[in-house]
N, C-alpha and C positions, 0 to 999 in steps of 0.2 A: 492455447499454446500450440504451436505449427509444431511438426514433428521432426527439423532439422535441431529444435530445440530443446526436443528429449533424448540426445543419442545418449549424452554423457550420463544418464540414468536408466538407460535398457540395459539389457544380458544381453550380449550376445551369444545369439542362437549359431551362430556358426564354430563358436573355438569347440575343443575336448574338454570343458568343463563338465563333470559329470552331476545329473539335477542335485545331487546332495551339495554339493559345491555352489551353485547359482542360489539353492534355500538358502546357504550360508548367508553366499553376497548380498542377496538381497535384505535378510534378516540385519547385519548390520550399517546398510542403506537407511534401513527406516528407523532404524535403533538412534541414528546421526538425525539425521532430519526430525525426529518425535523430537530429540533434544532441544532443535535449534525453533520446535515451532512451540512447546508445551514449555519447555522451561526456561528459555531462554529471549522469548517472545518475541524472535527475530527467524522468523522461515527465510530459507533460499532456496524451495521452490513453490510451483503453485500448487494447491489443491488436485489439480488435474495431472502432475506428475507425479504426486506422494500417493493418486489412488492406484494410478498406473503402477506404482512399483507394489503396493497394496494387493491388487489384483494379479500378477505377474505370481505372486508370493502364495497367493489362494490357490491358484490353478496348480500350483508345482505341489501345496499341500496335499492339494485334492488328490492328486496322481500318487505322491509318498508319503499315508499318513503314517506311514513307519516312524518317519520323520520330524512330526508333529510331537512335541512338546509344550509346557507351561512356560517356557519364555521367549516362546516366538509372538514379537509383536500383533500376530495375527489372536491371541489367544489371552492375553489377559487387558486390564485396565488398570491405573493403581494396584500393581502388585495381584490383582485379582484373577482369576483364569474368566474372562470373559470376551463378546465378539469386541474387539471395538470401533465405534460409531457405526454402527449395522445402519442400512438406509430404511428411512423411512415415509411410507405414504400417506399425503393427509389425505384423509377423509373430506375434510372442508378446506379448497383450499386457501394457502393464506398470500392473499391477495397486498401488493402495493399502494399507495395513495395517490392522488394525483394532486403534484405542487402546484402550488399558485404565490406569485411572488407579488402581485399586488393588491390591496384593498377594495377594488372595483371589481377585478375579477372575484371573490371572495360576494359580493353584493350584486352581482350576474347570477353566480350560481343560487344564491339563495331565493333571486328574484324568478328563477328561470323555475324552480321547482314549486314555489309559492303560485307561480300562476298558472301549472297545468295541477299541482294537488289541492288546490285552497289556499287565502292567506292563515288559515288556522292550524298550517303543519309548522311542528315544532322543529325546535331545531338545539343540538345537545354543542358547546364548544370547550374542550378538555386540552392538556397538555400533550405534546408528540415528543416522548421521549427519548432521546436519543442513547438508543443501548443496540442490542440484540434481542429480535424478535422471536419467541418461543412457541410452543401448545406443548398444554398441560392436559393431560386425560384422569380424568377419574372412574372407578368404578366400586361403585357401594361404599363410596367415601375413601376410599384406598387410591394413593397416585399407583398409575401403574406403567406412565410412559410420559416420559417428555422429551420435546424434540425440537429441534433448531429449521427456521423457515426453509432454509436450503432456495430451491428455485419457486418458492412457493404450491408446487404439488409434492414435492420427494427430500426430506432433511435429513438431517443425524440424530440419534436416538442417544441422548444426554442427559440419560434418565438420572443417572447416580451422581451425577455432577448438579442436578438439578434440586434434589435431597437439600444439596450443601447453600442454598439462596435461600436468605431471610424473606421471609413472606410466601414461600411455600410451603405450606402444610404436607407430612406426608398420610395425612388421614383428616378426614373433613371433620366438621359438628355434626352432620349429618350422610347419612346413608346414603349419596346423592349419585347419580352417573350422568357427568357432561364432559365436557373439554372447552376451556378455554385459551384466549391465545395474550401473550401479555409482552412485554418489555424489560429482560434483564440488563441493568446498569449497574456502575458502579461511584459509589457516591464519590463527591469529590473532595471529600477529607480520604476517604483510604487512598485514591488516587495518589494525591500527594505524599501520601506516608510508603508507596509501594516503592514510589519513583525516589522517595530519600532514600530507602533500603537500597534500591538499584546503586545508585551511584555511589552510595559506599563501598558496596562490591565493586566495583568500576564496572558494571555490567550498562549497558546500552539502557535507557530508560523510556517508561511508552510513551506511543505520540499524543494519548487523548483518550478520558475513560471509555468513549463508547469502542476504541479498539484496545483496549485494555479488557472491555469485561467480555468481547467476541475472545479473544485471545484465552479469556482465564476459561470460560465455560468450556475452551474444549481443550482441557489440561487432562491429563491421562492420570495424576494424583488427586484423587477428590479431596483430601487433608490440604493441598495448595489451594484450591477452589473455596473451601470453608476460612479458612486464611485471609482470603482476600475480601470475604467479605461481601460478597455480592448482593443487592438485592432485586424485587424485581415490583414493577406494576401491572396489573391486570387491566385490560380498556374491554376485552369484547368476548360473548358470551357461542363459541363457535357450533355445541350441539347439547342438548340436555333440554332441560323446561321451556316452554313458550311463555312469554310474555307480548305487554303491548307494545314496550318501551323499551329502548336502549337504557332509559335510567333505571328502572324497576330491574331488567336484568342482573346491571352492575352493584344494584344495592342487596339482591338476592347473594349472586359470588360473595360477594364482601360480609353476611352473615353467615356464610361457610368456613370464615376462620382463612380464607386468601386474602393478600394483599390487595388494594384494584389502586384505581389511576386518583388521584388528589385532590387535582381540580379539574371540576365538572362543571358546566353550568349551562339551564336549561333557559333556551331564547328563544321569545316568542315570534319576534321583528329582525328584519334587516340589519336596524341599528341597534338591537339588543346584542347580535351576533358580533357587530364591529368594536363594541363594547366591551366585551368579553375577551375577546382577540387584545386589546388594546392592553386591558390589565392585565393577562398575563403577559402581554412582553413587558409591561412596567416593574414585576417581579424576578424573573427570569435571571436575571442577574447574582438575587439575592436564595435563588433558590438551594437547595444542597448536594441538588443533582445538576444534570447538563438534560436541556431541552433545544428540540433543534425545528418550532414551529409551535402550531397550535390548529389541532383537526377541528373542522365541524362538519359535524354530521344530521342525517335525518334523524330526530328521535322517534318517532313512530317505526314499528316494526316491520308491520303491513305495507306503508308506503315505501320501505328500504323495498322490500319481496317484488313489488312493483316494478320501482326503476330498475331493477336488477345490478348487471356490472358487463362491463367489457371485458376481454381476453386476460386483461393486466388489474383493473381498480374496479371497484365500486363505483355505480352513477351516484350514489347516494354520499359522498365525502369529497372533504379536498383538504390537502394539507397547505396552511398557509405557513409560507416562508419571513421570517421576518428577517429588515433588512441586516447586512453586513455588521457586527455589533463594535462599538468603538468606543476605548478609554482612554484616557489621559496619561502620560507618564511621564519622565524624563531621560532625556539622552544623558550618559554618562561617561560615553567616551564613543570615539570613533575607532574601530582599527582597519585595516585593510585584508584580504586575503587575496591569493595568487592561484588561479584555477587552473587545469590542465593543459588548456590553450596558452595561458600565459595572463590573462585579461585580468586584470587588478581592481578587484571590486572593493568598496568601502562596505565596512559594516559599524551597524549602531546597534552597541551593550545600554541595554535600556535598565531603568529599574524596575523589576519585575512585576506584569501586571499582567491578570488572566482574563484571558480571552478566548469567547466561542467556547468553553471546554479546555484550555492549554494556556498553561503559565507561559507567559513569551519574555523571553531578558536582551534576545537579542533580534534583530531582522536590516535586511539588506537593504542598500541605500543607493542600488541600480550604477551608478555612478557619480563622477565630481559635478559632471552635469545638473544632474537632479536634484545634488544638494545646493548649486546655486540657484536653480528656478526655484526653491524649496525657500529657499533660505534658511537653512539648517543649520544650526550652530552647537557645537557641547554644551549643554544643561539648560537647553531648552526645554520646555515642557512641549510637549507635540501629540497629536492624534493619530492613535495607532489602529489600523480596523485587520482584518482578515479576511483577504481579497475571497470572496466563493468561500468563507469560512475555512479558510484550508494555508492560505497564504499569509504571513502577519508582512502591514506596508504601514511606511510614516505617511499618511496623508495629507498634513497639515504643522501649520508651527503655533501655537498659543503667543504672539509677541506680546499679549498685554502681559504676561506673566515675566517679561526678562527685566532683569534689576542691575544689569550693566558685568555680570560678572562670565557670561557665555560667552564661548569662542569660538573663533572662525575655523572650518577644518583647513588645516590643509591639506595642499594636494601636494602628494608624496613627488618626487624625481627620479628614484632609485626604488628596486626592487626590493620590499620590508627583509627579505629571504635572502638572497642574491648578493643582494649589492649594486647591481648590474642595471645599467641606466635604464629608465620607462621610455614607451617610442608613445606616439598616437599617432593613427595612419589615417586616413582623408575620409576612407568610406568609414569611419568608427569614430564612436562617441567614449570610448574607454582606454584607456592606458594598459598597454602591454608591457611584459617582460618579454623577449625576445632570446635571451640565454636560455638557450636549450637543455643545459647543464643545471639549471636552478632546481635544487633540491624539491621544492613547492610543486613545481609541474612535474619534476620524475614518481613523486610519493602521489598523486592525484590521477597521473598519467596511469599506474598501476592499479589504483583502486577502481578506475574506468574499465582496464583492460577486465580484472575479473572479475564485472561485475554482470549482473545475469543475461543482461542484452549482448552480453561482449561473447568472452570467451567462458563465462558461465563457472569460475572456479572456485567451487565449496571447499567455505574454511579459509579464504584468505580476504579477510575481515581490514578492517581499517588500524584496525591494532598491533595485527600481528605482520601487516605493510611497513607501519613506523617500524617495530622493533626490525626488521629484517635490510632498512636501510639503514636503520642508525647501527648495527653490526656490520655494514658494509656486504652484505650478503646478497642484495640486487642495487645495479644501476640502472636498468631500462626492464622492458616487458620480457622480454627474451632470457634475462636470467633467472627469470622463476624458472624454467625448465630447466636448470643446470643447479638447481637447488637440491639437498642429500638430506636423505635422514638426519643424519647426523647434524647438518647445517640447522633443523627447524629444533630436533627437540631440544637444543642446546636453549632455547630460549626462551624465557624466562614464566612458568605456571605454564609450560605446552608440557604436556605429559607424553606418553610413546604412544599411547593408542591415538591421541589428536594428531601428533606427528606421521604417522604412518598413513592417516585418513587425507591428510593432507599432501603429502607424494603422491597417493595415490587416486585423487582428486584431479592435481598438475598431469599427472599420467594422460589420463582418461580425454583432459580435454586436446592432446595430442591428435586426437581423428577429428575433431570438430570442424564445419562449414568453414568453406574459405571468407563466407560475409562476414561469419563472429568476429573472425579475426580483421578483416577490412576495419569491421565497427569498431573493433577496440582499440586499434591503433589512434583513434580520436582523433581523425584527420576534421582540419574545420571544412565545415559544411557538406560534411560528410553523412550522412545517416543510415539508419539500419537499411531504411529504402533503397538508396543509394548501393549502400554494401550489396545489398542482393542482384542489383542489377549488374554491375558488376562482376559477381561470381557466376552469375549466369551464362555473362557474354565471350568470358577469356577461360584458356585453358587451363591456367595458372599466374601466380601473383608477376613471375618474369614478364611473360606478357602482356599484363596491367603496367608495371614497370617500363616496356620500351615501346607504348600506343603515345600516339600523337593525342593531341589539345583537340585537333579537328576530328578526329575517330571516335573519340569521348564522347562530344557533344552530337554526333551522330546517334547515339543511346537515345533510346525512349528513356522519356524521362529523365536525359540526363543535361542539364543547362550549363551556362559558358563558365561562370564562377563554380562550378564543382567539378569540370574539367580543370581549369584551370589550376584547383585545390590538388588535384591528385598527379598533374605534371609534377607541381612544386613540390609536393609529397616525397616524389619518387625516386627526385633529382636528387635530393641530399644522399653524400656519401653516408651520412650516419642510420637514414632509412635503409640504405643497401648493406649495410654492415649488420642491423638488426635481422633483417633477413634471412641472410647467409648464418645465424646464428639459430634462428630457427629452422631451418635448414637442415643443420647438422643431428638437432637435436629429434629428428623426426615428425615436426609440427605438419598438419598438413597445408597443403600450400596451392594446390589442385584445385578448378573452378568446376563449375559444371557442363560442360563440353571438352570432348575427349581429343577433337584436332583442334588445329590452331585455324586449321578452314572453317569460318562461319559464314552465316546467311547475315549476319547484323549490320551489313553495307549494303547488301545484294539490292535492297526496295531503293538504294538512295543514288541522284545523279547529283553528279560535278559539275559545277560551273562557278567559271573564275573562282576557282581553288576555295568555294564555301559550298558545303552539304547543302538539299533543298529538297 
């Protein structure tokens, strides 16, 4: 994260705050943020700003431990006075795998180590679980640290959260001292029962166990963590006994009363390895966890010691990817939505069917275009995959399966929202609204503006965007800063403390970079890139406002359709009105050059009125 991007969460060291005052600020910074990342399973910001304000908070301790107390987030965990997530250094560290996404590559590497170790080295092929990677320490059969991979030399110590995962013992069968390293997931019946809880609360539901069980292990209530249910697998044996084998290791662990990994299976050949690979992707489906591959490794120990590993992986592994995974469903209807820009995309409510790890009911249907190359009809049966596992796409239609009763979508004329006629322009394959005024793109436009790449404003979620225009209490981006206490907690389960956190959130992003703001306004073809160059080059937004088409594209980096975007931008009275409204309200508005004399023409000559 660049540091134009952490003001709205530093102190500033420059006002009369006095440090008792800044322990406060900060104390209830983290207090907001623990919420939004441990219970709410929705962070707004990164890791690297939550330590930043963590660290800010230590240094100010350290200087007044007058000051220090048992409910400063620096000092307990679940209610407890403890550090928490103190960092930690592995010993062993814990190393990445290295993907291979097709079958031959998979039968290179096996062939490649077969022929400088002998055809007689074995070879171990197990599942690659898709959770959060751990190490478990023991000493004299006592756990006595567990800790999260972190950048794989330095994690978090989630020792007591670790307690609460099925298949960790907090004491062995035996008197043993190792450390192993394993896989916490969370299966996917609790999944589904976490995310029916959620939605009944009307709370935000997860995207997908393996960020469902990163999210729950580092919950600050260990009683939530037990709750949910986690469990975990053990694949590798990181210090303790020598062995000859990877298997013998793992059947050791696994007489010690720990969980280990399911399925293992020991190959002798090439095609034993692709065998093994093969059934478990035939399974994979039916399994009760989410797997995201299938390792093979060297089972001999001495020849792992050998190949060694590079900076990142082991020579000795590869993780195979299997491909994009794909079910059959039914489209059950089309509907349409209307984005920020205006652009009317169709969507297809499927009936529900899980994929990768995530029940999918609904996914996009790019446009009217792609559903006639598609030929897509309602109650079609079609092929649904998960683009890079991450994206759900109709890729296909099943036509043996239509029985005459499927319908043609059509394609809308008017704005579903609006009312307001659809246009389609030459260089575009999609149907726009063009009403400025459509409720769709003002309520989208806002959830853009504060969203973290934008103007970055914590606490105004998508929920509390709908209730604030359906009150009439914003029409553009500009009147959230004309927003009052009084305006927010008036609305509906915001209580005063969330109310005031939220003013004073809007406040804050009042100093913020003039790009935030360039980006949030959502200009098309605009991007954060873009915003920067921009803020760079002008003094202020007036003077982005009165540059020529030809001075724009004079910008490094800046091409003739993004000039073009920010004349047109500029030019509307209702751009100049939004302005002048942040303006008044003290938004900053300022680039990074202090005259309006720059050097950003100076390298370039004129000829017949075009830059060169």
């Amino acid at each position: 994260m660049k540091e134009e991007q952490l003001n709205i969460f530093d102190i500033d060291s420059s006002n009369d705050n006095s440090d008792k005052e800044k322990i406060e600020e900060l104390r209830k910074k983290i207090e907001y943020h623990n919420k939004k990342y441990y219970e709410d399973d929705n962070p707004e910001i990164t890791d690297f700003e939550y330590d930043k304000l963590t660290q800010s908070l230590k240094k100010l301790e350290a200087k007044h431990p007058e000051y220090v107390n048992s409910n400063s987030p620096t000092q307990k965990i679940g209610g407890r006075t403890k550090n928490i997530f103190t960092k930690v250094e592995h010993d062993v560290q814990m190393q990445s795998l290295q993907d291979v996404f097709e079958l031959d590559d998979v039968r290179e590497f096996v062939k490649k180590i077969q022929l400088e170790y002998g055809k007689d080295t074995e070879f171990v092929v197990e599942t690659k679980i898709d959770g959060l990677s751990v190490s478990l320490e023991y000493v004299d059969g006592n756990l006595v640290r567990g800790s999260t991979r972190g950048d794989g030399f330095v994690g978090e110590d989630v020792t007591e959260n670790l307690k609460e995962v099925e298949g960790i013992p907090k004491k062995l069968n035996k008197k043993e001292t190792l450390e192993v390293r394993g896989e916490v997931y969370l299966p996917r019946e609790n999944f589904e029962k976490i995310n029916e809880k959620l939605e009944k609360l009307g709370k935000q539901v997860l995207a997908n166990p393996r960020n469902a069980a990163a999210g729950t292990l580092r919950q600050l209530d260990t009683k939530l963590v037990k709750d949910r249910c986690l469990s975990i697998f053990v694949f590798n044996l990181q210090k303790g006994k020598n062995f000859k084998t990877h298997t013998e290791s793992i059947e050791y662990i696994n007489s010690l009363g720990i969980k280990t990994i399911e399925y293992i299976t020991k190959c002798a050949t090439e095609e034993d390895v692709i065998e093994a690979i093969n059934k478990i992707g035939k399974i994979r489906d039916n399994l009760p966890y989410d797997i995201d591959g299938a390792v093979v490794k060297v089972n001999e120990i001495s020849k792992r010691n050998s190949l060694g590993t590079t900076v990142k992986v082991p020579k000795w592994a590869v993780a195979y990817k299997y491909p994009p995974e794909q079910k059959e469903t039914k489209i059950i209807d089309v509907k349409v939505q209307v984005g920020r820009t205006g652009i009317v995309t169709p969507m297809a409510i499927l009936e529900p069917v899980r994929i990768a790890g995530s029940k999918i009911s609904k996914t996009t249907l790019h446009n009217f275009d792609y559903i006639n190359q598609k030929d897509i009809r309602i109650g079609d049966t079609v092929i649904v995959q998960k683009a890079g596992d991450v994206i759900p796409e109709v890729i296909a239609v099943n036509k043996e399966k239509r029985n005459g009763t499927q319908k043609q979508v059509n394609i809308p004329t008017v704005c579903p929202v609006c009312k307001e006629k659809l246009e389609k322009f030459e260089d575009e394959v999609a149907l726009r609204c063009t009403n400025s005024e459509c409720e769709a793109q003002i309520y989208r436009s806002i959830i853009h503006f504060a969203s973290r790449d934008a103007m970055d404003i914590s606490g105004l979620g998508e929920t509390i965007v709908e209730k604030l225009i359906d009150k009439n209490l914003i029409k553009d981006v500009a009147d959230i800063y004309y927003l009052k206490y009084e305006d927010v907690v008036s609305i509906d389960r915001f209580g005063k403390k969330s109310a005031e956190n939220l003013i004073n959130a809007i406040e804050k992003t009042k100093k913020n970079t003039l790009d935030k703001l360039i980006f949030g306004f959502g200009i098309r073809h605009i991007g954060k890139k873009a915003a920067k160059i921009l803020a760079k080059n002008y003094k202020d937004i007036y003077e982005i406002m009165n540059t020529s088409k030809e001075e724009l594209q004079a910008l490094e980096d800046f091409g003739e359709i993004m000039a073009e975007s920010i004349v047109e931008f500029f030019k509307k009275q209702k751009t100049k009105d939004l302005i002048l409204k942040l303006d008044k309200v003290g938004v900053n508005l300022k680039g990074s050059i202090d005259t309006k004399s720059s050097d950003k023409l100076s390298r370039k000559s004129i000829w017949n009125n075009r830059f060169i």
